[in-house]
C-alpha positions as CSV (number, residue, x, y, z in Angstrom):
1,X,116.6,47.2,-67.7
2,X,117.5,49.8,-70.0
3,X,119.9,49.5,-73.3
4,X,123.5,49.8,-72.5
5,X,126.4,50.4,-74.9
6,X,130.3,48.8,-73.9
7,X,132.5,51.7,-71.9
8,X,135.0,51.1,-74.8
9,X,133.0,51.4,-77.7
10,X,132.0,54.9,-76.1
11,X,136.1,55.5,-75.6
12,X,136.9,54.9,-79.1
13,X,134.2,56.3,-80.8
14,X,134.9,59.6,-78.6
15,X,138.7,59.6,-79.3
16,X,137.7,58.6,-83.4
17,X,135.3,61.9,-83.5
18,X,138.1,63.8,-82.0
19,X,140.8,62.4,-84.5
20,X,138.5,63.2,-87.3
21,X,137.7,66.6,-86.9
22,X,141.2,67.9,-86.1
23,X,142.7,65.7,-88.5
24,X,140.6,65.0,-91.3
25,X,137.6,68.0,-91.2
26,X,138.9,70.8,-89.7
27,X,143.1,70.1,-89.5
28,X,143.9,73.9,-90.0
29,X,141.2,75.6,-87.8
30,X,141.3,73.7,-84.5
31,X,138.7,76.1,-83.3
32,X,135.9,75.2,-85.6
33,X,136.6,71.3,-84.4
34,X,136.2,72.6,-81.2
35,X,132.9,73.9,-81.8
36,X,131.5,70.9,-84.0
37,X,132.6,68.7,-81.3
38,X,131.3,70.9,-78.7
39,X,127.9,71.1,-81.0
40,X,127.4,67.2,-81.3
41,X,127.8,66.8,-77.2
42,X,125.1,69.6,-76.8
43,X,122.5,67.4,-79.2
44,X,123.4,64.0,-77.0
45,X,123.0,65.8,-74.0
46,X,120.0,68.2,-75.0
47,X,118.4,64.1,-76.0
48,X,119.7,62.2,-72.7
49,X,118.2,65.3,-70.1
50,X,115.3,64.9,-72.1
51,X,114.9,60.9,-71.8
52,X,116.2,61.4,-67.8
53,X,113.7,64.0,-66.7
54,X,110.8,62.5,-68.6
55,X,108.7,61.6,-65.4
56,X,110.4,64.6,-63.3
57,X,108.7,67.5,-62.4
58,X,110.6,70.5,-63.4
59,X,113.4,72.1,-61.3
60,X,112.5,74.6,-59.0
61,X,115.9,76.6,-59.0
62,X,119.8,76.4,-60.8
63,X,121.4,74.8,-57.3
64,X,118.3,71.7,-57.8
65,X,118.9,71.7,-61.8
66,X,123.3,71.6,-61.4
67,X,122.5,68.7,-58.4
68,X,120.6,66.5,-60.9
69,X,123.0,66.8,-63.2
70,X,125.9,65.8,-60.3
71,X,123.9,62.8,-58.9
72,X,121.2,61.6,-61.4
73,X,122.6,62.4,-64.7
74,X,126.0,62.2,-63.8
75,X,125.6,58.3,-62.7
76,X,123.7,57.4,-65.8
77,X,126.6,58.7,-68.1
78,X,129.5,57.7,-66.0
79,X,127.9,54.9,-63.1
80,X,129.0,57.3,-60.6
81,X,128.6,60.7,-59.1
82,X,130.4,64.2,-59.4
83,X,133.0,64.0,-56.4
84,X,132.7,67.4,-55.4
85,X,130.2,70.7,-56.5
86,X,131.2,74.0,-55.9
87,X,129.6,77.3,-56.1
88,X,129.8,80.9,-55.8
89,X,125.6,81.5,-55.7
90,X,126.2,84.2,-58.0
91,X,125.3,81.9,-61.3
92,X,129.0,79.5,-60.9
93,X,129.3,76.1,-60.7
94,X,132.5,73.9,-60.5
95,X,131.7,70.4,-61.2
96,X,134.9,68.1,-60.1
97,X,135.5,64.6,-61.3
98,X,138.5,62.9,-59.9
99,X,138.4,60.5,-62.1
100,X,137.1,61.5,-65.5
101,X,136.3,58.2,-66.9
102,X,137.0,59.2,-71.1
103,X,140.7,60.6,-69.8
104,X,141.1,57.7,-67.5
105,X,142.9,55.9,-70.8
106,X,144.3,59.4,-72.3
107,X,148.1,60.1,-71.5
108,X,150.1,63.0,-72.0
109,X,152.8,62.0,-74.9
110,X,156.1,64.3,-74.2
111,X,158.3,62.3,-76.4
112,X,156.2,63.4,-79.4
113,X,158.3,64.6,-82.3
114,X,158.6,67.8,-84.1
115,X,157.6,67.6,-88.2
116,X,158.6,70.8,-90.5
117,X,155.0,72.0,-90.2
118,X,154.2,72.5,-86.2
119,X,155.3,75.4,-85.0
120,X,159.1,74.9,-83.0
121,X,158.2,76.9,-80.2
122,X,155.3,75.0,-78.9
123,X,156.4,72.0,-76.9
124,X,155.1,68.2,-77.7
125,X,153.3,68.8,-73.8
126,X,151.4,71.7,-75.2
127,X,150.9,70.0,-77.7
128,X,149.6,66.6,-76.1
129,X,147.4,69.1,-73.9
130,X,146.0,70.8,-76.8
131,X,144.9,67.4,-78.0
132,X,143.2,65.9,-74.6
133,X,141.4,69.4,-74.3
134,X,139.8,68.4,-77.7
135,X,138.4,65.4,-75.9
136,X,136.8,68.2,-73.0
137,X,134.7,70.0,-75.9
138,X,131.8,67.2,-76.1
139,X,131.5,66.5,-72.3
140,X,131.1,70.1,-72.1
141,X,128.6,70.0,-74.6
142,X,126.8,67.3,-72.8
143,X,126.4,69.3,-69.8
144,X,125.7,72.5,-72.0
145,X,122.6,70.8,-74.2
146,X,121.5,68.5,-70.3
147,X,121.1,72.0,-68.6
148,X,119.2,74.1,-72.0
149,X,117.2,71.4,-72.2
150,X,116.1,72.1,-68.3
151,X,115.9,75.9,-69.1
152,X,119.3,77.1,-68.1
153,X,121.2,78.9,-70.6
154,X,125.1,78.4,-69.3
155,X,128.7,78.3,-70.9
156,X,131.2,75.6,-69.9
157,X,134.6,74.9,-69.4
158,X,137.1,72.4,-68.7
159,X,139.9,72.4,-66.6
160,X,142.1,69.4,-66.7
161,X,145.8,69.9,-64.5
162,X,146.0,66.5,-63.0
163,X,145.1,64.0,-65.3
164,X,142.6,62.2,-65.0
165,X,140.6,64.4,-62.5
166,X,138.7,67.2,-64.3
167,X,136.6,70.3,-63.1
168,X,133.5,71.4,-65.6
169,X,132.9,74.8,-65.0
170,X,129.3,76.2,-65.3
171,X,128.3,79.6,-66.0
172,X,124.8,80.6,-65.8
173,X,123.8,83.5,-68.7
174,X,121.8,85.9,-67.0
């Protein structure tokens, strides 16, 4: 039986790493958080593909690469599979998860209030968006460093418009 770590402690550490580079590290440049957060998921998932796929042989194709990360992968993060996969066969994946397990405990705050700083035309929604799409940055890593590690250079994205389903989006570089 392999080493386990509590679904919570995973939870808070995510939603501490998040906290500390948009409020501590990086408070006025929300985009270079983005990218360190983005950076640390593509090292744990550039080390977990590794660890999974040690007694694999190597993927033939993208469609075989994308379906480990959906069934194999996917259950040893999350203890479940990808509900749905998705693709063009022109190099674009959409992975959907109706229930994301780290939003599964996020909710969107509306009643937030307004200090002197934020800016008075942004909403407290956008604002409560802005800050669950921070959380999307290291799952999106994850997949980005899982697939590298197999060989296939991609961008993803998040989409999140019903909480707590999310769609990761995988573009394969040419």
């Amino acid at each position: 039986m392999g080493r386990e770590v509590s679904e919570s402690c995973i939870d808070s550490l995510l939603t501490e790493m998040v906290s500390t580079y948009c409020t501590r590290f990086y408070a006025n440049k929300p985009e270079l958080a983005a990218r360190r957060i983005e950076a640390i998921g593509y090292q744990v998932g550039h080390q977990l593909s590794e660890r999974y796929t040690m007694e694999r042989p190597r993927f033939s194709d993208h469609l075989e690469a994308i379906k480990f990360i959906c069934k194999d992968f996917w259950s040893e993060l999350f203890k479940k599979q990808i509900d749905n996969l998705k693709t063009n066969h022109r190099g674009t994946f959409v992975l959907q998860d109706n229930r994301f397990r780290w939003l599964s405990r996020i909710s969107l705050d509306s009643s937030l209030e307004y200090t002197e700083s934020q800016d008075p035309s942004a909403s407290a929604e956008n604002k409560a968006a802005q800050s669950t799409s921070m959380h999307l940055y290291f799952p999106c890593g994850i997949i980005r460093g899982a697939l590298s590690n197999l060989g296939i250079p991609c961008a993803v994205s998040a989409d999140i418009s019903n909480l707590p389903a999310c769609s990761f989006v995988v573009r394969i570089k040419a």
